[in-house]
C-alpha positions in Angstrom: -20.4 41.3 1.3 -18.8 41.4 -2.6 -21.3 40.5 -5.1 -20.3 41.0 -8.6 -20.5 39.7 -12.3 -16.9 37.9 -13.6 -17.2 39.6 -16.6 -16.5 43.0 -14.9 -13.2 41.9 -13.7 -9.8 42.3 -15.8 -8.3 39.6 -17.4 -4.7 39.5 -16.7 -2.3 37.5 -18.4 -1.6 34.5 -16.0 2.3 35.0 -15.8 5.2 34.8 -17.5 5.7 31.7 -19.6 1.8 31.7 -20.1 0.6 31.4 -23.7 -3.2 32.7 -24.2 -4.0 31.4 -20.7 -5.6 34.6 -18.3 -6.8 35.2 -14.3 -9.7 37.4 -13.6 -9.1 37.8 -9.5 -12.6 37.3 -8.2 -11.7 37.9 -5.3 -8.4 39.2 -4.2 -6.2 41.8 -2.5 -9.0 44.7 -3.3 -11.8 42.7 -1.3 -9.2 41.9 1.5 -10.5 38.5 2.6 -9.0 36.9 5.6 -7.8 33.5 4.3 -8.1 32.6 0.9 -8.4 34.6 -3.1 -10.5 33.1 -5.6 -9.6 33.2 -9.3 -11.0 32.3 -12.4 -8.6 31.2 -15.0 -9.6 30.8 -19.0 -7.1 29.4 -21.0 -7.6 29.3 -24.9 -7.3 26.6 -27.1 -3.7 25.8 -27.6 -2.8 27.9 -24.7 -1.1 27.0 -21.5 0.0 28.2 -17.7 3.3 28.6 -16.9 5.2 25.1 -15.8 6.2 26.5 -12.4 5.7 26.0 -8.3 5.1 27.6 -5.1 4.8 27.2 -1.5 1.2 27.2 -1.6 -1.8 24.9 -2.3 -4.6 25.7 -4.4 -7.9 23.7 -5.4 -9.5 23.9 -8.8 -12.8 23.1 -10.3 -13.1 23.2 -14.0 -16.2 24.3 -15.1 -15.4 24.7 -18.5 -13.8 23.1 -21.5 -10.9 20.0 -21.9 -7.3 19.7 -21.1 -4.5 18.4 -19.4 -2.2 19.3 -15.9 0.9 18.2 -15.9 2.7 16.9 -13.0 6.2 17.6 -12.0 7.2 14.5 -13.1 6.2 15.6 -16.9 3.1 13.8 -16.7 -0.1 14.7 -18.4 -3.9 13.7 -16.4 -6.9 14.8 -18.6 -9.4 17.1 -16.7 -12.4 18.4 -18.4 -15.5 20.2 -16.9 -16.8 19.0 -13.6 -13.1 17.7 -12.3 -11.5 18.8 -9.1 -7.6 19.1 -8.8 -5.5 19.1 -5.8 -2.3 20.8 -6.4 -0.1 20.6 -3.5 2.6 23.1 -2.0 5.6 23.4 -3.7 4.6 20.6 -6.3 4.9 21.9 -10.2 1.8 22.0 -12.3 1.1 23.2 -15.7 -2.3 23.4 -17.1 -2.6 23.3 -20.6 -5.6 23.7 -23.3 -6.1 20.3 -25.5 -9.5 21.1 -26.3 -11.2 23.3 -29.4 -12.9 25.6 -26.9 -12.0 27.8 -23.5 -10.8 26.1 -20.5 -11.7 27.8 -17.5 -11.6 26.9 -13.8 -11.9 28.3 -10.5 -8.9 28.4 -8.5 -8.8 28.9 -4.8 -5.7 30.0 -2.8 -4.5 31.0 0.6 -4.5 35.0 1.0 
C-alpha cells in the first residue's frame, strides 16, 4: 500500500508545447502498479497542455478551477470542477486554463 500527501510529489512540466500547465505522478513507474498511473495535473491561468495524441485512453476528473479541452477537430467544451472527460486513444486533446484560478484534475492512464 502507497499512502502519501500530493504536495510531496514533484511537479513536472507537462511536456513540450505546455505553457504553465504541470503533472505531479501520484502514482507512477516508482509505485509499479499493474494497470493504470494516476496524475494530477494543475494548469495556471492562461496556461495550457500540449495539443497532441496517443494510443492510449485516459479519464479525468476536475476537481479544480475552469477551462476548456479542445477536440481534434479545434473545438473548445467548457469543463469546470466536478466534470468527467473521456479522452479516447489516439484522439487529440488540449486542455487549456480560461479561468482566474488553477485548474487541476486527476488523470488516469494505462501503465
Amino acid at each position: 500500500m502507497v499512502i502519501k500527501d500530493f504536495k510531496d510529489v514533484e511537479r513536472v512540466i507537462a511536456g513540450e508545447g505546455a505553457e504553465k500547465a504541470y503533472i505531479r505522478w501520484l502514482i507512477g513507474e516508482k509505485e509499479n502498479p499493474p494497470n493504470f498511473y494516476l496524475r494530477l495535473v494543475e494548469i495556471e491561468p492562461g496556461g495550457n497542455s500540449p495539443y497532441h495524441q496517443h494510443n492510449y485512453e485516459h479519464e479525468v476528473f476536475v476537481i479544480e478551477g475552469e477551462g476548456v479541452i479542445v477536440d481534434e477537430e479545434g473545438k473548445e467544451h467548457p469543463i469546470s470542477k466536478g466534470k468527467a472527460v473521456y479522452v479516447p486513444p489516439s484522439a487529440k486533446h488540449q486542455f487549456k486554463n480560461t479561468g482566474k484560478s488553477i485548474l487541476s484534475f486527476i488523470c488516469v492512464i494505462p501503465k
